[in-house]
C-alpha positions in Angstrom: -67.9 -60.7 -6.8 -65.8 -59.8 -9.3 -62.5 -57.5 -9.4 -64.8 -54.2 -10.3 -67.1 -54.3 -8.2 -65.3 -55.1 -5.2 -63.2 -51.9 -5.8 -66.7 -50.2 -6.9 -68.3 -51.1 -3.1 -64.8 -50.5 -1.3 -64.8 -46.4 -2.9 -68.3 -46.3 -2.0 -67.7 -47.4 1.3 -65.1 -45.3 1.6 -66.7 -42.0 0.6 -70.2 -42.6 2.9 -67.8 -43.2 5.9 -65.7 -40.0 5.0 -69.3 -38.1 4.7 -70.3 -39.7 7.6 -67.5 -38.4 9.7 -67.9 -35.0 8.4 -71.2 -34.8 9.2 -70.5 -36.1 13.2 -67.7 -33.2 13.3 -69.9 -30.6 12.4 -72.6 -31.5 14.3 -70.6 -32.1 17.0 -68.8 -28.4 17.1 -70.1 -25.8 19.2 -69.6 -23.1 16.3 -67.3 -20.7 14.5 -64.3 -20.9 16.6 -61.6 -17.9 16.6 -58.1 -19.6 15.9 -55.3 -18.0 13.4 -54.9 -18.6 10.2 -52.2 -22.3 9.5 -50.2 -19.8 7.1 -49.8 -16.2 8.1 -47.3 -14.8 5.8 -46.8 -11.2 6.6 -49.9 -10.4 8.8 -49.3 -8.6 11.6 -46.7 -7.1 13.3 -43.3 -9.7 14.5 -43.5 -11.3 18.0 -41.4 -8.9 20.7 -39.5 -11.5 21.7 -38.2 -15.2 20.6 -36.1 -17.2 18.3 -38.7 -15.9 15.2 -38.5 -11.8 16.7 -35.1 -11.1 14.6 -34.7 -8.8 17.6 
């Protein structure tokens, strides 16, 4: 095997385990579940108390 398709079979390998893994997690989850946003710039009202508060 040459140089090409190594790397050629390596990506594809790759990408169907990716997919593969994808497809177990989604299958696997139990639904839409509520959690916040990762980045929640300026939604919501400030936290009453803590280092973040500014009070």
């Amino acid at each position: 095997m040459d140089g090409q398709k190594l790397f050629r079979a390596a990506t594809a390998l790759f990408w169907v385990l990716v997919l593969a893994l994808l497809a177990v997690d989604t299958l696997d989850s139990s639904g839409v579940r509520v959690e916040p946003p990762p980045i929640a710039l300026g939604s919501g009202q400030m936290a009453s108390g803590g280092h973040c508060s500014g009070r």
